[in-house]
C-alpha positions as CSV (number, residue, x, y, z in Angstrom):
1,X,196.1,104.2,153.7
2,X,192.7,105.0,155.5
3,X,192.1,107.6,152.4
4,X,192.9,105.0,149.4
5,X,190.1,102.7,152.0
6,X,187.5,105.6,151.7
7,X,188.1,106.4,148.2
8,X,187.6,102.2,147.0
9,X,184.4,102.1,149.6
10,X,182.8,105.2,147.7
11,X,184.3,103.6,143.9
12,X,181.7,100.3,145.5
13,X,178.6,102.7,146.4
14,X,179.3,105.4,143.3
15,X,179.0,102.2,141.0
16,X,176.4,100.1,143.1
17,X,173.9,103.7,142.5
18,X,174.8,103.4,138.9
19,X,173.3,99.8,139.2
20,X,169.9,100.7,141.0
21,X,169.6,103.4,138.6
22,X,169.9,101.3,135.3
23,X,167.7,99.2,137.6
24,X,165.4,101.3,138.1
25,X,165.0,102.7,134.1
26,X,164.3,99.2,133.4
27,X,161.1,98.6,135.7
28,X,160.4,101.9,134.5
29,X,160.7,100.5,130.6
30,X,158.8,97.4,131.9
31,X,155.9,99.7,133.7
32,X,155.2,101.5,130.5
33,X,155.2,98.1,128.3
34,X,152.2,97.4,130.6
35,X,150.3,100.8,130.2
36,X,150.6,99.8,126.2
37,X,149.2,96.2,126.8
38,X,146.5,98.0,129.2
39,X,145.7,100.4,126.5
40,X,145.6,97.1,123.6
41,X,143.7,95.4,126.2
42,X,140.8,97.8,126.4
43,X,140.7,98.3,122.8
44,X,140.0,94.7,122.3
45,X,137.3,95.2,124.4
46,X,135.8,97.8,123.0
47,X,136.0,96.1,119.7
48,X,134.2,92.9,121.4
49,X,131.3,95.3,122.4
50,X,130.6,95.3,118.4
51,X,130.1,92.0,118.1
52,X,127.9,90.4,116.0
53,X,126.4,87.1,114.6
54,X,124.2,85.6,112.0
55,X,121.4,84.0,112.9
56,X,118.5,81.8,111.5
57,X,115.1,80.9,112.6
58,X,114.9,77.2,112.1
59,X,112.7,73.9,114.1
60,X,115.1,72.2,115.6
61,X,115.3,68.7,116.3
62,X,113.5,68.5,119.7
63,X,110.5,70.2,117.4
64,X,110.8,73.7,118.9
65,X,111.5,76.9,116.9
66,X,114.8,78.0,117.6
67,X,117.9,80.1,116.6
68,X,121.4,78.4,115.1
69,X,124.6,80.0,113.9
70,X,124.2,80.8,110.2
71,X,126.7,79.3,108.0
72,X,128.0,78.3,104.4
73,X,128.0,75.0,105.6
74,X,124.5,75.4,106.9
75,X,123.6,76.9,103.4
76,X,125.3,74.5,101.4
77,X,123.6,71.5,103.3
78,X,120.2,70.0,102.8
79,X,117.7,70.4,105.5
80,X,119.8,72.1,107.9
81,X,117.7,75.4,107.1
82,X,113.9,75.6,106.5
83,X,114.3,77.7,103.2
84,X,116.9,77.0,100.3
85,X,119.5,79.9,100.2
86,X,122.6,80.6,98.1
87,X,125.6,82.9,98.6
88,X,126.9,85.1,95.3
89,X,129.9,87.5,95.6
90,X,129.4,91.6,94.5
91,X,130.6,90.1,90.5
92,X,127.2,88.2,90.7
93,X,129.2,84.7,91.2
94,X,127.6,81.7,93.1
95,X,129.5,80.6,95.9
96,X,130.4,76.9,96.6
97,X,132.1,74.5,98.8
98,X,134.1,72.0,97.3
99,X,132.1,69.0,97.4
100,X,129.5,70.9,95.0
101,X,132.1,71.7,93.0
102,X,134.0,68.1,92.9
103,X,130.6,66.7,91.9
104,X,129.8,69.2,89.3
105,X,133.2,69.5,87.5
106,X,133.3,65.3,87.6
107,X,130.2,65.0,85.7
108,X,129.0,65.8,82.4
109,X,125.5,66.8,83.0
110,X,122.3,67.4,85.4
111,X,121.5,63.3,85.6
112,X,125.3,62.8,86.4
113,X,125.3,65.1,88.8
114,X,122.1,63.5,90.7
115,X,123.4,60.3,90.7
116,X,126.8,61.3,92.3
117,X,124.5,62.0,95.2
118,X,123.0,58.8,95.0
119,X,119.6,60.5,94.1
120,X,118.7,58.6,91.0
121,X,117.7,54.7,91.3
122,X,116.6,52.1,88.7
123,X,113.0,50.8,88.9
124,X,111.0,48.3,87.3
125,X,107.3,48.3,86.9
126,X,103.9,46.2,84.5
127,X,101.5,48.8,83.9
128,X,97.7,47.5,82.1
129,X,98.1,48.1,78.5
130,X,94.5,48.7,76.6
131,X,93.9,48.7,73.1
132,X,91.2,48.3,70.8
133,X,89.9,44.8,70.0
134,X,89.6,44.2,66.1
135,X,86.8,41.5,66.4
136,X,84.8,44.5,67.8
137,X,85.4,46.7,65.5
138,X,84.4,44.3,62.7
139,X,81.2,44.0,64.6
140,X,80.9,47.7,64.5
141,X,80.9,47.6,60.8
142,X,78.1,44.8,60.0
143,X,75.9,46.8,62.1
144,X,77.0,50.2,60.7
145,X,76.2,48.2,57.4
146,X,73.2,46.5,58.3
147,X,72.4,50.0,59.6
148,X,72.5,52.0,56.2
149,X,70.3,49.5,54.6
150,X,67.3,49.8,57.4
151,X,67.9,53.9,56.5
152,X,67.3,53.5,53.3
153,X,63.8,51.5,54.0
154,X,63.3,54.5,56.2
155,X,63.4,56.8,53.3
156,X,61.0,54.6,51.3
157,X,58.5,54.9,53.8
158,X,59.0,58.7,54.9
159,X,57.6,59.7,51.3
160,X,54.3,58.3,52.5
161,X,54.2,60.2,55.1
162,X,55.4,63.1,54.0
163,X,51.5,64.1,54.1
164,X,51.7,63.7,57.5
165,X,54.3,65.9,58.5
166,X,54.0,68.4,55.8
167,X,50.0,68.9,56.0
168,X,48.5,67.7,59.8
169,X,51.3,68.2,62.1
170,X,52.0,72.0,60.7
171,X,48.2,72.6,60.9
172,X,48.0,71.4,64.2
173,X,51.2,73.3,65.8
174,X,49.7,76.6,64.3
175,X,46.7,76.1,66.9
176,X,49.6,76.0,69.6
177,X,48.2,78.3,72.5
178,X,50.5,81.6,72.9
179,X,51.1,83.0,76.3
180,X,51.7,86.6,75.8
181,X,48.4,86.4,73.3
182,X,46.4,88.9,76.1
183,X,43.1,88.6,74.6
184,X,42.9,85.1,75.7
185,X,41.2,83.8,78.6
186,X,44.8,82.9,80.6
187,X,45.4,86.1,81.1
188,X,42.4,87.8,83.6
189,X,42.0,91.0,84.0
190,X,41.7,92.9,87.4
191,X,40.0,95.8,86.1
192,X,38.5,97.9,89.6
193,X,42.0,97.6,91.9
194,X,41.8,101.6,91.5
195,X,38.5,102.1,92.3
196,X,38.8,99.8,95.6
197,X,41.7,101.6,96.6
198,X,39.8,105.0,95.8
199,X,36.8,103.8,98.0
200,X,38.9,101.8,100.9
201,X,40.9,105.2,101.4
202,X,38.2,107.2,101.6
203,X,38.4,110.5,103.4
204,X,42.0,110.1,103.6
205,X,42.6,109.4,99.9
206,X,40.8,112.3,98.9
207,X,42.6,114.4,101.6
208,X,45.9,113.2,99.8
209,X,44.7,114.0,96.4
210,X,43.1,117.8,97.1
211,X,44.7,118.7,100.1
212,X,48.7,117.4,99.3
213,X,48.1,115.5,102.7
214,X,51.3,113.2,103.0
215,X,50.2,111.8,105.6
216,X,47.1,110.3,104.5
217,X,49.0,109.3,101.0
218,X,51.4,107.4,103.5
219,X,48.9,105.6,105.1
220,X,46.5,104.7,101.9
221,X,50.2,103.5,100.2
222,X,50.9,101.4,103.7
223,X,47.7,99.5,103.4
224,X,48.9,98.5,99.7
225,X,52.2,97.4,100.9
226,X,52.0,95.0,104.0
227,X,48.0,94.7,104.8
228,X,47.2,91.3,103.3
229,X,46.0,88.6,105.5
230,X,48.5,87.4,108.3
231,X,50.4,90.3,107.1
232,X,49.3,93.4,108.6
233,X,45.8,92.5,108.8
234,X,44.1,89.8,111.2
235,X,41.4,89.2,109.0
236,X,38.5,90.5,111.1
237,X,36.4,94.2,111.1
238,X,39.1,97.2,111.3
239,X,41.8,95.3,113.8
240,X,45.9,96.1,112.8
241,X,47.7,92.9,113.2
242,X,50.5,94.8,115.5
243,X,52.8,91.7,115.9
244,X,53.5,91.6,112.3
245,X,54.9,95.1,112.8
246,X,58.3,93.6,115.1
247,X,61.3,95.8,113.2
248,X,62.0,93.1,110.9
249,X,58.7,91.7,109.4
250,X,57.9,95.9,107.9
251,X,61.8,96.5,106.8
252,X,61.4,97.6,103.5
253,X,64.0,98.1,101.0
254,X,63.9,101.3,97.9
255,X,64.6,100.2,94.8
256,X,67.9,102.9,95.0
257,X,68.9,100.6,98.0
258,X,67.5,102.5,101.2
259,X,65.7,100.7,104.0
260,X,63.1,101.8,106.2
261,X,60.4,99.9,108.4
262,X,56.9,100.8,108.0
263,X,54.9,100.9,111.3
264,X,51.5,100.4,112.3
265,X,51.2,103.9,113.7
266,X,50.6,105.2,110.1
267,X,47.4,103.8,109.9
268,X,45.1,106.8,111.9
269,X,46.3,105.5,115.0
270,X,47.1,102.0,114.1
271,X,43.4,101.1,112.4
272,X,41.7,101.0,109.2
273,X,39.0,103.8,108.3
274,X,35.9,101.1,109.1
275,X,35.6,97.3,109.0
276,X,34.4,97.2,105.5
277,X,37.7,98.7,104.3
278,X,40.4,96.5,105.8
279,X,39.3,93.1,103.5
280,X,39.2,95.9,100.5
281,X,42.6,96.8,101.1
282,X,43.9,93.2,102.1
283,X,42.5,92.2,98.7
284,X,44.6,94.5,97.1
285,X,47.9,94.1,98.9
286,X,47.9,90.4,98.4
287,X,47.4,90.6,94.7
288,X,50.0,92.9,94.8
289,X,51.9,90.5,96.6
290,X,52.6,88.6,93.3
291,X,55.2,91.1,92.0
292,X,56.3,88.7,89.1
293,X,53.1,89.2,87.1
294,X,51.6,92.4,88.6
295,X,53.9,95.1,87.1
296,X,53.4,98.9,86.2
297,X,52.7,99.7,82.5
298,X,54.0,101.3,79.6
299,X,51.6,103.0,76.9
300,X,52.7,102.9,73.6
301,X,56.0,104.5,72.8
302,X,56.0,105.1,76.6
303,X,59.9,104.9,77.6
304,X,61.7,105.0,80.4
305,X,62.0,108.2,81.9
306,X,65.2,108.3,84.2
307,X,68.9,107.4,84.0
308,X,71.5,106.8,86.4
309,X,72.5,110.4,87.0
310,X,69.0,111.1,88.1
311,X,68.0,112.5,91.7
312,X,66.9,109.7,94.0
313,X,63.4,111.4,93.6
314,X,63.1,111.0,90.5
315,X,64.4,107.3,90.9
316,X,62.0,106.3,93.4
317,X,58.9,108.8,92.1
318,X,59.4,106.7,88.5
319,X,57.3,103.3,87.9
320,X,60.8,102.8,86.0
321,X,64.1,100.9,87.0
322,X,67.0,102.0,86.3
323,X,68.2,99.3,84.2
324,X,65.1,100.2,81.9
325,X,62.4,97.0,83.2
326,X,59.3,98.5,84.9
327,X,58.9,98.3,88.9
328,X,56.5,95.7,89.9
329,X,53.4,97.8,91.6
330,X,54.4,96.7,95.6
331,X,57.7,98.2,94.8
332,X,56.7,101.0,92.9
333,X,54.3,101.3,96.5
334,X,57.4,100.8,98.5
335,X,59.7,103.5,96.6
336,X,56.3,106.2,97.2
337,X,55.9,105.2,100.7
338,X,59.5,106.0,101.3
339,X,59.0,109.4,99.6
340,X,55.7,110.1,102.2
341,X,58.0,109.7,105.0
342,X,61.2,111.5,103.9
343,X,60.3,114.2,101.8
344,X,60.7,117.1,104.1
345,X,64.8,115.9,104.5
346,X,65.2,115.6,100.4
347,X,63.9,119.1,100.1
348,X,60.7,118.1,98.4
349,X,57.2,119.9,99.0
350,X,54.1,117.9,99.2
351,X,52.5,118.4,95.9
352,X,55.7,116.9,94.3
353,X,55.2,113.8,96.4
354,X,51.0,113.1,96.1
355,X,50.9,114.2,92.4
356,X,51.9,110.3,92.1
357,X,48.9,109.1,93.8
358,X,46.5,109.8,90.3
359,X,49.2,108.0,88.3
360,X,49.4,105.1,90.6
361,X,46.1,104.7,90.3
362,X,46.0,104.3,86.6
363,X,48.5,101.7,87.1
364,X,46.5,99.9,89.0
365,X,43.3,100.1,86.8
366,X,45.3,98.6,84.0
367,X,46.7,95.8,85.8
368,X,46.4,92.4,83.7
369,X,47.3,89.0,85.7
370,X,48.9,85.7,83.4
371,X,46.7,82.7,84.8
372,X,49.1,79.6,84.9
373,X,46.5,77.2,85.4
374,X,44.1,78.5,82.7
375,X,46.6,78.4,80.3
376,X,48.0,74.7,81.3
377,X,44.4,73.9,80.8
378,X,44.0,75.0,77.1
379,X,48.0,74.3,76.5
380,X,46.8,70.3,77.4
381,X,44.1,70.5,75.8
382,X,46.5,71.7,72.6
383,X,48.8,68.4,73.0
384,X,45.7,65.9,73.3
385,X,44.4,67.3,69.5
386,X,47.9,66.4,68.2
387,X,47.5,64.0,65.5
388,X,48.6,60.0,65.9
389,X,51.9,59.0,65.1
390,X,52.7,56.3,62.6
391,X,56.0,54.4,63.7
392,X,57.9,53.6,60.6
393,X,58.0,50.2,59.0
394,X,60.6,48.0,61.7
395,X,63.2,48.6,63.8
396,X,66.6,50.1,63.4
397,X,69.6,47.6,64.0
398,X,70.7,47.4,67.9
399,X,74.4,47.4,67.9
400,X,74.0,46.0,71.2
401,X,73.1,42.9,69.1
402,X,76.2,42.7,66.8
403,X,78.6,43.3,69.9
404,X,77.5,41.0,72.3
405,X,80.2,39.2,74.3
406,X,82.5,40.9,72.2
407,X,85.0,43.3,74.3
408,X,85.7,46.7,72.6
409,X,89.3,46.8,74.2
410,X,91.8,44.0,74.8
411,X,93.8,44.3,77.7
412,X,97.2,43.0,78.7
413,X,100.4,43.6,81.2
414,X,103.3,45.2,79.7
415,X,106.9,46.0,82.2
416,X,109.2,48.6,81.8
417,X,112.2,49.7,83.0
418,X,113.1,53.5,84.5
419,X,114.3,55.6,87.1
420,X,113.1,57.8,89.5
421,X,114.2,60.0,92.2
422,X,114.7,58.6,96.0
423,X,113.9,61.3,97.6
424,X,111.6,64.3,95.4
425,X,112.6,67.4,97.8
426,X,116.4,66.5,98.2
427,X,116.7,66.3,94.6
428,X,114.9,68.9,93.9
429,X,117.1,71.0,95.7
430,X,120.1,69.8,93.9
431,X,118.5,70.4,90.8
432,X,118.0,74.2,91.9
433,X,121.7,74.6,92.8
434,X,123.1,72.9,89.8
435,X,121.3,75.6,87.3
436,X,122.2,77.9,89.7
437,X,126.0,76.7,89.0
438,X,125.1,76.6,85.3
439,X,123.8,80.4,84.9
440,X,120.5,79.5,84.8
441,X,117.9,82.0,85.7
442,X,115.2,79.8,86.7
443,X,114.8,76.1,87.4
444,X,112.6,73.1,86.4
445,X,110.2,71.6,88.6
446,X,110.2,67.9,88.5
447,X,107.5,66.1,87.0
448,X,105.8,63.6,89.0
449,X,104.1,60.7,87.4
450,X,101.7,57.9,88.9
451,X,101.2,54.9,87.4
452,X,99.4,51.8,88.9
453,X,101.9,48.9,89.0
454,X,100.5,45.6,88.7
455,X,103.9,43.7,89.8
456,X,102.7,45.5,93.4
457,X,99.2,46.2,92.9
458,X,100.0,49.9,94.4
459,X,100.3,53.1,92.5
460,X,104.0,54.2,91.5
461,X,105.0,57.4,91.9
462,X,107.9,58.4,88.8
463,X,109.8,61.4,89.5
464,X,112.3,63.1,86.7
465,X,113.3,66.4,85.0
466,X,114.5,67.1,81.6
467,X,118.5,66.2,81.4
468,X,120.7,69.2,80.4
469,X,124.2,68.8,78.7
470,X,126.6,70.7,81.3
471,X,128.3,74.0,79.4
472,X,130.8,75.1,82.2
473,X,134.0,73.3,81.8
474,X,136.5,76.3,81.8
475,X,138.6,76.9,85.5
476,X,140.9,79.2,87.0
477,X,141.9,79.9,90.1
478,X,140.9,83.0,92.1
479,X,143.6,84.9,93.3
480,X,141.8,86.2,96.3
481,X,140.8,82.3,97.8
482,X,143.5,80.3,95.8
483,X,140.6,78.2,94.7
484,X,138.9,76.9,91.7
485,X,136.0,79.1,89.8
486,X,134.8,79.1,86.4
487,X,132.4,81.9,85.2
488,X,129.3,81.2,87.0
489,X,130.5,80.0,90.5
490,X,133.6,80.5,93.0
491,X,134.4,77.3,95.6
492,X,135.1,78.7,98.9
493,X,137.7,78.1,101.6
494,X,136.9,75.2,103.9
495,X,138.0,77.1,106.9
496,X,134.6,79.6,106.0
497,X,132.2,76.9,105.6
498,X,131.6,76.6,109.6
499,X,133.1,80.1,110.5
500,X,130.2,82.3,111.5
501,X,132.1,85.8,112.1
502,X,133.2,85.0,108.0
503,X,129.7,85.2,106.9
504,X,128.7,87.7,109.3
505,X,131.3,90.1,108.5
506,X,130.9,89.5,104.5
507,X,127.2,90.3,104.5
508,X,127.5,93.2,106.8
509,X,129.9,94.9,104.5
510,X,128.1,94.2,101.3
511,X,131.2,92.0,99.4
512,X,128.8,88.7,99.4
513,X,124.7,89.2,99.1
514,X,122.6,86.1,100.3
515,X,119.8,85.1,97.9
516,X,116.7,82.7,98.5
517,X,114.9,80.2,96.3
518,X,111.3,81.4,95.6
519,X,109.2,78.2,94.9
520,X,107.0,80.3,93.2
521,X,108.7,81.8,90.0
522,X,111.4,78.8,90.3
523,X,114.4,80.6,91.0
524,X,116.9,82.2,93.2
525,X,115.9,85.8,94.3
526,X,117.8,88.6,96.6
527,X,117.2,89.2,100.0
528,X,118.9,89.9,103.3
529,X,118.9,89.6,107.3
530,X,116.6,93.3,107.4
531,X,114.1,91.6,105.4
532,X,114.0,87.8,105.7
533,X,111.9,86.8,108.9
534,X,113.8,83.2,109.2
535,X,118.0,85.5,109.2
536,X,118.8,88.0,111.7
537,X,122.1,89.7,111.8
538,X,122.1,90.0,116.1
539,X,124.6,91.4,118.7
540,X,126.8,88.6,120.1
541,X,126.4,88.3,123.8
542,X,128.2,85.6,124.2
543,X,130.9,87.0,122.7
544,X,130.9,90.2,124.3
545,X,130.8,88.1,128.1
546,X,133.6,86.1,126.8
547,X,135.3,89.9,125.9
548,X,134.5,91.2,129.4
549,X,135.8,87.8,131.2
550,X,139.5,88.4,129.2
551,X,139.6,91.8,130.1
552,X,139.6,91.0,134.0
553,X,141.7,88.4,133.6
554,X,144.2,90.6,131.4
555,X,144.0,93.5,133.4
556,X,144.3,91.5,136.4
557,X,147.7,89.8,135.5
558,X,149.0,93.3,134.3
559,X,147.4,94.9,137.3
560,X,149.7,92.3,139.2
561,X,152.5,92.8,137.7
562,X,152.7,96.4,137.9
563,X,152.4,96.1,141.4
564,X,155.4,93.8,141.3
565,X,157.2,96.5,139.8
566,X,156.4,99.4,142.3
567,X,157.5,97.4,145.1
568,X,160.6,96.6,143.1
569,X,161.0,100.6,142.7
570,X,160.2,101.1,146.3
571,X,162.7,98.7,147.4
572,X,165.3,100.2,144.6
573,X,164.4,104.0,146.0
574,X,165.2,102.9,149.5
575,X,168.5,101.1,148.4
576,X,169.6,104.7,146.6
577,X,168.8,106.7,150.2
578,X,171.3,104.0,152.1
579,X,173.9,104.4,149.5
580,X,173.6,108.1,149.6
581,X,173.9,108.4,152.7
582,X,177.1,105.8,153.0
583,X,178.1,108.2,150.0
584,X,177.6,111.5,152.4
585,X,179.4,109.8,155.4
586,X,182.4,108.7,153.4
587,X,182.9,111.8,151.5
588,X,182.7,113.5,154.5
589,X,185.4,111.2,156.2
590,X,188.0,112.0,153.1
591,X,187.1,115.6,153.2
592,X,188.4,115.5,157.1
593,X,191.8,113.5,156.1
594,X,192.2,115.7,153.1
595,X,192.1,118.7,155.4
596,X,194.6,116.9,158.2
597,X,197.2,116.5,155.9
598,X,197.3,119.9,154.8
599,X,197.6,121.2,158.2
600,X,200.1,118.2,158.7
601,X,202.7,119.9,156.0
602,X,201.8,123.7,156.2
């Protein structure tokens, strides 16, 4: 009886360790379901690390520049972006919502479509009608009339004095004084400039014409160029008028485009040779002052001797422009003067630079000057001989006289009725996406049109566009979206009008390309977040916080409930040790009675 008690106790703890054990496997089975939603959790985390978002650069209603959530909704709504912008899928289709696309499939044409928007209104207007007045005109032709007659008396009395014009006047216009006619006393003659400069310069000219002395052609050429009175010169004995000499007063310029200043300090130490030579060489530089009429001269058959590709020697050596005119005599100075002070650095001797002076000087001796006042003189004296003019026999008709009081133009007030546009831009950008939903490559501006209405007295302003026939009226239904297209356009999903990830995730992988309308060649062109300053294509921070909050809280709860489990397990574990040891004692216990009763019947 004790044995069969033993043997049921350890039936109860054999089948109660079964039990933890199958216990046991299942927190086990339960543990590892947690390491998988620990692994899914993490990935989900490292997938919200990639986040991104669409952005655009917009002024928002406060008036600040700011970013919003890029959307169709946003691009299929007026005003909500700074720029128009239009979706088209990789086939080159333009993407819709289904408002567009109710409005455009319910109308027959561009006006329809306006006014389903409520963007066309009925407007009535007088404008001032002018036209021309009839009495007037009959007025116009008595005197036209009246006119022909007085010609005809005209013609009468031009035969008589046909003497006149034919004989006297002719006669008389032949006496006309010419200005290029250089014999004549206008033009004066200043025969002896060479000779004054040859005596002013004195020593120093004749040093510059034997001896190849730059330096002394330099300074004879400087009193030509700057030494006329309050110039250069003071006006008294040998005295240099140094403040003319400030950096700025003696820049001068080459005729190849080089400038230079010319300083006092040429001038033997800043004076003349003697008193008596300054006024000489004052004279001269302020004739040569007037570089309209005092030019170099040409012989006869003398042509210009240089041409672009010549040296800048030979350019500023030449009494000859380049364009073929002749230099007036200061310049040609100016252009030698140059020469005198930079011939050394052009690789030019001496001789090649004062062999001019004998040249210049023959300029100089035929120097001829036109005298403006002479020849007004004689020129006067021309138009006082002119023989007396004999008006013709009366008047011509005054058409003054026919039309007075009469007005050319009646005028008058005239209504009409039309339509216009409430509001230019929003309609304009309706008219945009409805060619774009046609096909259209590019789009018409609307016309604008100000008339003066009298009903008002203020100017009206007329907006319209030419009215096109719609062509699209062929659907199917995609069977991607499950909505309606035709061949030109697709109408997308409500739920990815306001879903940002959707438009993010479409233009990131290339399946829809966003396009913008360029105001300047009227259409829709291509572009992108890289290169459009108002879209960005950003990371999602938000998102990613949002990410990093669910993952604690996730790993949390599983972190909780795995500890749950391990003390389950520990309190499982210590359950098996107490049972195996109840299990040790009682197996012991029957091993005892089993080995009694044998020694009971042996």
């Amino acid at each position: 009886m004790g044995m069969s008690s033993s043997q049921a106790r350890l039936l109860s703890l054999t089948a109660r360790q079964h039990n933890i054990e199958l216990r046991s496997q299942q927190l086990e089975a339960q543990k590892l379901l947690l390491a998988n939603d620990s692994d899914q959790v993490y990935n989900n985390y490292l997938n919200a690390l990639n986040a991104k978002k669409t952005i655009a650069n917009i002024a928002l209603d406060d008036g600040t520049i700011g970013d919003t959530l890029l959307t169709a909704n946003k691009i299929f709504t007026y005003g909500d972006l700074d720029k128009q912008y239009s979706l088209k899928t990789q086939s080159g289709k333009t993407l819709v919502s289904s408002t567009l696309h109710d409005a455009y499939q319910s109308t027959n044409s561009l006006s329809d479509f306006l006014k389903k928007f409520g963007l066309v209104s009925d407007v009535s207007y007088s404008v001032e009608i002018t036209e021309r007045n009839p009495a007037y005109d009959n007025a116009v032709d008595r005197f036209e009339q009246d006119y022909e007659q007085w010609q005809q008396e005209m013609e009468d009395w031009e035969e008589w004095y046909d003497d006149y014009t034919n004989v006297q006047i002719p006669n008389w216009e032949a006496q006309k004084p010419d200005e290029d006619d250089q014999t004549q006393p206008w033009w004066s003659s200043t025969t002896g400039l060479d000779s004054k400069f040859q005596t002013a310069g004195g020593s120093c000219y004749n040093r510059a014409v034997n001896s190849n002395n730059v330096g002394c052609y330099l300074h004879v050429l400087g009193h030509l160029i700057d030494f006329s009175v309050g110039k250069g010169y003071n006006g008294t004995g040998s005295s240099i008028n140094t403040g003319w000499y400030d950096g700025v007063n003696n820049l001068y310029t080459t005729s190849s485009g080089a400038t230079y200043e010319l300083a006092y300090t040429y001038y033997s130490g800043g004076t003349c040779h003697n008193s008596s030579a300054c006024p000489t060489f004052a004279e001269i530089s302020e004739i040569l002052d007037d570089e309209a009429n005092y030019t170099a001269s040409a012989a006869e058959g003398e042509t210009c001797d240089i041409t672009a590709a010549s040296s800048d020697f030979e350019k500023l050596k030449s009494k000859w422009n380049v364009d073929g005119t002749l230099k007036s005599l200061k310049q040609w100075a100016i252009d030698l003067a140059y020469l005198c002070k930079n011939y050394g650095s052009m690789g030019l001797s001496a001789s090649d630079v004062t062999g001019t002076i004998t040249e210049f000087q023959e300029n100089l001796k035929a120097a001829i000057r036109f005298d403006q006042g002479v020849y007004d003189t004689y020129y006067q004296g021309w138009l006082d001989a002119k023989p007396p003019y004999v008006n013709p026999p009366g008047e011509a008709p005054d058409i003054n006289d026919y039309t007075a009081g009469i007005p050319p133009e009646n005028v008058y007030t005239q209504g009409y009725n039309g339509t216009t546009f409430t509001d230019k831009n929003l309609a304009q950008w309706y008219i945009n996406l409805w060619h774009k939903m046609e096909g259209l490559d590019e789009t018409p501006k609307i016309k604008e049109e100000v008339v003066f209405n009298e009903d008002t007295q203020s100017n009206l302003y007329l907006y319209s566009v030419e009215n096109i026939t719609k062509s699209n009226t062929t659907y199917t239904t995609n069977a991607d979206l499950g909505t309606p297209e035709n061949e030109n356009y697709l109408v997308l999903q409500d739920d990815m009008l306001s879903n940002n990830e959707w438009i993010t995730n479409v233009l990131n992988e290339g399946f829809v390309q966003i396009q913008v309308f360029d105001i300047n060649q009227n259409k829709f062109l291509d572009t992108s977040t890289a290169v459009d300053t108002k879209l960005q294509t950003v990371t999602d921070e938000q998102a990613i916080k949002t990410a990093e909050a669910q993952y604690e809280k996730d790993m949390n709860k599983i972190n909780a409930k795995e500890s749950k489990i391990d003390q389950k397990l520990q309190e499982l574990e210590a359950d098996r040790d107490a049972v195996k040891t109840q299990q040790d004692a009682l197996k012991k216990v029957i091993q005892d009675n089993v080995d009694l009763s044998f020694k009971l019947f042996s």
